[in-house]
N, C-alpha and C positions, 0 to 999 in steps of 0.2 A: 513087284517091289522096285523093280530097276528103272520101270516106267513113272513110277510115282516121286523119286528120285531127282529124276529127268526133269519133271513137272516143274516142281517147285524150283528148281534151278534155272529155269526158264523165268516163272515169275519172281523170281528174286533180280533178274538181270533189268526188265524192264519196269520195276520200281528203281531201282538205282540209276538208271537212263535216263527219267524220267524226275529225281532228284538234282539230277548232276545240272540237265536243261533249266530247269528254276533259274538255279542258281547264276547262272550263265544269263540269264536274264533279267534280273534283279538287280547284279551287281554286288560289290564286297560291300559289307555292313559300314552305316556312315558314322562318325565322328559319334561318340556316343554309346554305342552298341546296339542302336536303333536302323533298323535297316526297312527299305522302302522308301516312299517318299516320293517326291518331284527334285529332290535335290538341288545344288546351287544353281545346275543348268536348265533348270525349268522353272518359271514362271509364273506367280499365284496373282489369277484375278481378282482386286477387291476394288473397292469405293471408297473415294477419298473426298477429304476438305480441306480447306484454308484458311487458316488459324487468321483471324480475322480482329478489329479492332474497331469496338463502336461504345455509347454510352450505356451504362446497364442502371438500374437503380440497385441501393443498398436496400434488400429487405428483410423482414424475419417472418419465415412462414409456422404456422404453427395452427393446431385445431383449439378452438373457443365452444362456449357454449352461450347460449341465448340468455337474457338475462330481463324481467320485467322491470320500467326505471322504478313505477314503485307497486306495491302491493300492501293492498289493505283488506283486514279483516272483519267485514261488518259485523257487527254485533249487536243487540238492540238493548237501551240503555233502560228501558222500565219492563213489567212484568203487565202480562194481561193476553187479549186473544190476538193472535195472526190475524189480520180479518183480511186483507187485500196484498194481492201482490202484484205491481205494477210493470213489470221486463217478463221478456221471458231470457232462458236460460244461453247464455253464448253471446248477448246482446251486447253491439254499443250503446254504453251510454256517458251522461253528462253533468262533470260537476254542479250539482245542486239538483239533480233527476229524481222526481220520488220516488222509490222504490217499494218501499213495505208501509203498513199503514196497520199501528196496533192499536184496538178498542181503546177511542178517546174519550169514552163516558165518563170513568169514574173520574179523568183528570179535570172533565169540564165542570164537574157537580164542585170538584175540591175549591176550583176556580172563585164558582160563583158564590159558595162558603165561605172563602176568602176577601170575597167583594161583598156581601153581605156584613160582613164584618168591617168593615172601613166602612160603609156607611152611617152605621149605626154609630162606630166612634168620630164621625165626621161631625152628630146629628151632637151628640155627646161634647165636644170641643163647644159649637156652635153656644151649645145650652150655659157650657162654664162661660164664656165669651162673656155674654150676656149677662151673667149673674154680677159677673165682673164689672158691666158699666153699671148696673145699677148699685153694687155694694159700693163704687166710687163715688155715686152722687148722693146716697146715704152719709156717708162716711163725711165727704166733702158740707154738707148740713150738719153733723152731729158736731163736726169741730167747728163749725161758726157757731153755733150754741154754745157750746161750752165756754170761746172766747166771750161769748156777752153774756151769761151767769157768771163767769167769772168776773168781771170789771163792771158786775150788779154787785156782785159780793163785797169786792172791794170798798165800792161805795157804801155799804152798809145797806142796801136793799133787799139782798134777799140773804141767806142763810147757806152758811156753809156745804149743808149736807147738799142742797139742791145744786151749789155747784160743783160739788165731789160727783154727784149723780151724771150730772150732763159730761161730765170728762172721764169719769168712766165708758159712758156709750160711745164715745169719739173713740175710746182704746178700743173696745171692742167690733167696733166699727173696721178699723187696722186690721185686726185680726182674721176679719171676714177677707178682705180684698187681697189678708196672704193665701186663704183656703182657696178663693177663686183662681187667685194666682198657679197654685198647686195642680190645683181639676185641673185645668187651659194644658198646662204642661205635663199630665196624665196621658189627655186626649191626645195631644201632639205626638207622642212618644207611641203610644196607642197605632194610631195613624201609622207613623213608618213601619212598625212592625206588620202592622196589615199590607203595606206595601210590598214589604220584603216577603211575606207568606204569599200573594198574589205574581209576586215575579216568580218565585220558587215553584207554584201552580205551573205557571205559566210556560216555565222553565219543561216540567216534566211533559205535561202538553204536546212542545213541540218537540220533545222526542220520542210521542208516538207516530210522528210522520218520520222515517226512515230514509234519508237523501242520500246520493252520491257523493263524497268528499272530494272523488277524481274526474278525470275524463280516464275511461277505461276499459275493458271489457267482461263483462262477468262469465263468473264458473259454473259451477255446479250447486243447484237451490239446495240445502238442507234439509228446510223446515218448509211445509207446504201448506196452504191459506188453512186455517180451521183450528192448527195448534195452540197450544199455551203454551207462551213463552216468560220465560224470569229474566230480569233485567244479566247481562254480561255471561248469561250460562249457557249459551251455545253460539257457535258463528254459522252465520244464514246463510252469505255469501262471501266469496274473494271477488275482488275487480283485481285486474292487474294494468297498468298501465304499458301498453306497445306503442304509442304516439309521442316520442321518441322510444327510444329501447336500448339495453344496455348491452354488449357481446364480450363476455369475460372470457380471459384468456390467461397461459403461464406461458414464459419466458425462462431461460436460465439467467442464473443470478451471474453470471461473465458477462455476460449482453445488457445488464441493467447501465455502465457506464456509459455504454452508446444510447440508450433511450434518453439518456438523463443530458447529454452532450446534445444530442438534435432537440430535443425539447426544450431547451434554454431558447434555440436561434427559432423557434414555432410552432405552430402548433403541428402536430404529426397527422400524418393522412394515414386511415385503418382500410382495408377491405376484406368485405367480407362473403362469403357464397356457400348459402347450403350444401350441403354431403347430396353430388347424386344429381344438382340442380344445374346444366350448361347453360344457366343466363346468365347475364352480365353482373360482376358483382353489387354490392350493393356497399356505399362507401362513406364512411364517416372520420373521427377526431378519434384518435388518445385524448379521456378525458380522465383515467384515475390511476394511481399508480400505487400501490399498496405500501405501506408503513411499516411491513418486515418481510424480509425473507424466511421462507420456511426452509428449517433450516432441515426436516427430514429430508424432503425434496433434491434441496436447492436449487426453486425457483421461487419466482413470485410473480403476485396476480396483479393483471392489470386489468381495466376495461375501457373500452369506445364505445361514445355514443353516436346512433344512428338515427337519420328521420324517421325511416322505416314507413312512408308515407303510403307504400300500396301492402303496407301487413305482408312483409314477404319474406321478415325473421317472425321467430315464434318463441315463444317463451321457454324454454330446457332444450331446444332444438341445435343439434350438433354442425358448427360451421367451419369452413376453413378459413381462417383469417391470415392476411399479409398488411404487415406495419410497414411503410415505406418509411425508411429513415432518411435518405441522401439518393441523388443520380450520382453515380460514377463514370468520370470521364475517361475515357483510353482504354478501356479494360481490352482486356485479352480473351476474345471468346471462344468456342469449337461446340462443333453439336455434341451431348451427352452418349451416342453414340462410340465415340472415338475415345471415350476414357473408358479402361478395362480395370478388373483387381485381380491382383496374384496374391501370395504369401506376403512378400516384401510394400504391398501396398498400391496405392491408384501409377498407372502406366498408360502410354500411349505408343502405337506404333509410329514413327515419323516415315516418310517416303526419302531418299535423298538417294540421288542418280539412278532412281528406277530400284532401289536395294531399301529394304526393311534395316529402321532401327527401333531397338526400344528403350522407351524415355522415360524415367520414374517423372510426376506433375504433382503438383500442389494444387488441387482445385481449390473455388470459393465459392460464389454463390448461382445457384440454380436459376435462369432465365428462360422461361418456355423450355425450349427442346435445348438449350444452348446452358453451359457451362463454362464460369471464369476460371481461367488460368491464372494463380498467383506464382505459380515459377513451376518451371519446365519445359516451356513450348516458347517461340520464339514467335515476333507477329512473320503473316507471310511464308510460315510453312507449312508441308503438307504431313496429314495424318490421315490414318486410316480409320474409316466410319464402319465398312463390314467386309468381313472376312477376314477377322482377325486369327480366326479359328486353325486356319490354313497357315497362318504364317509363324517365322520361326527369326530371330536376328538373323540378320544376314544375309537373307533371303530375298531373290529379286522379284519383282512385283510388276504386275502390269493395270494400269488403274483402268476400268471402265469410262473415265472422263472426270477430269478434275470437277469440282467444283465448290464455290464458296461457300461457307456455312450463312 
């Protein structure tokens, strides 16, 4: 028992020797209640920069979506068979390109039913015509007759009735040249109608040949050669047009005063670059500017138009767009590295005589790797890019090599 005693009184001593040394090493707890550390007398390595001053552009970055300038929904405008289909599926093609080709039989039989009939009232016209000169030169006789029975009668040569007779035929004579008159202007009126029946033919005809309206690309075929189609009851194809193309986009409705201010002084440069795609963006106009805010939102939609000359936007396809509104002259830059967030908001460590300060900043806008200082940093001073982690106010600092952002 006395040994066991012993024991433990033994390792009691050498834990408490062995707390007391810590301590004695470590040091009294720092300002704070936080103990350890590098302390004021020790030295935190980090990387730093130099708050720097060059032109930047004004922009607003934001994701868009692809947009076709237009799309159309072919439809075929008479009823009859599918009989030819002229693309295949994905195809460019070209306004006025034939595409579909519906059984033109029964238009062309209507056609020549049509023309058949203007003939016949052409032949018909022709025939009043005719009757016409000749009931004129009847007519044109029956009243010189009548004048010379008449001024026989007079004289006492011949008898009333016979020139009642002859001047009755001269009226009815009149009568005739109004009936031919009638026919002529029967046939005539005839005639246009057969016209109008023959364009109408003619009309439906040529909308068994099915053309392009655009330049464009087409989708997916519907209807495959051999059906029967009714005139506006199904859509065969979409084209959509990609040669220019439109990239729509939202904006917050605060930022519309600045579109609407650069837009006055020109036209706006857009750029645009697929999710995903490290080429070069692909660059165009603000060309449309939407007619209300939404007001769930609060934004509104704009769009730019692009050549899009090597098909390299796509139709629903998700892009990152930058509207360049203005270059900004003098701005105050620092790489995006050097601005940190706490509670109280965006900060930077500054460097001054080798000692850590911390500086709440007002950034602005995003520049590659670089970010604008709109208040907090001064041009020509130094900030810290990394090893912020390590540092504390107050704290002296040793930089790896200045250098400018």
């Amino acid at each position: 028992m006395r040994q066991s005693v012993i024991a433990i009184l033994v390792v009691a001593f050498i834990v408490l020797a062995g707390c007391t040394r810590q301590v004695e090493e470590t040091g009294a707890p720092q300002k704070g209640g936080k103990k350890g550390g590098p302390g004021r007398g020790a030295a935190a390595t980090v990387t730093t920069a130099v708050v720097t001053e060059r032109a930047v552009p004004i922009e607003i970055r934001v994701v868009g979506s692809v947009e076709a300038y237009s799309v159309i929904h072919v439809r075929n405008q008479v009823s009859g068979q599918l009989t030819k289909v002229y693309f295949q599926e994905g195809q460019d093609v070209k306004a006025g390109d034939l595409m579909f080709l519906v059984d033109p039989r029964p238009y062309d039989e209507t056609i020549r039913q049509a023309e058949a009939n203007q003939a016949k009232n052409s032949a018909l016209l022709r025939q009043a015509e005719a009757n016409l000169k000749r009931d004129e030169a009847q007519e044109k006789y029956a009243r010189e007759q009548a004048a010379r029975y008449q001024k026989l009668f007079s004289e006492g040569v011949m008898s009333r009735q016979q020139a009642d007779q002859y001047a009755s035929d001269a009226d009815a004579r009149v009568e005739a040249l109004r009936a031919d008159q009638a026919a002529i202007e029967s046939a005539q009126a005839a005639l246009k109608s057969d016209a109008a029946t023959i364009a109408s033919a003619r009309l439906q005809r040529s909308y068994c040949e099915v053309r392009s309206p655009i330049d464009g690309r087409t989708g997916d075929l519907t209807v495959e050669e051999g059906n029967l189609v009714r005139a506006n009851d199904a859509e065969l194809i979409t084209i959509r047009q990609i040669h220019p193309i439109y990239v729509a986009f939202f904006i917050p409705e605060n930022r519309l005063a600045e579109i609407k201010k650069y837009m006055a002084a020109g036209k706006l440069a857009v750029t645009a670059n697929p999710a995903g795609d490290a080429g070069a963006p692909e660059n165009g106009t603000l060309s449309f500017v939407d007619n209300t805010v939404d007001t769930t939102t609060g934004t509104i939609k704009l769009k730019a138009t692009f050549p899009n000359t090597n098909s390299r936007l796509w139709p629903g396809q998700f892009v990152n767009v930058v509207v360049r509104l203005a270059l900004r002259q003098d701005a105050r830059v620092v790489p995006m590295r050097a601005v940190q967030m706490s509670q109280d908001g965006e900060f930077a460590y500054v460097v001054k005589n080798q000692v850590a300060e911390m500086r709440p900043v007002v950034t602005g806008a995003r520049v590659g790797e670089e970010v604008v200082i709109e208040k907090g940093l001064e041009l020509g001073e130094t900030v810290v890019t990394e090893g912020q982690l390590r540092l504390a106010p107050g704290m002296r600092v040793r930089a790896r090599g200045e250098r400018g952002s």
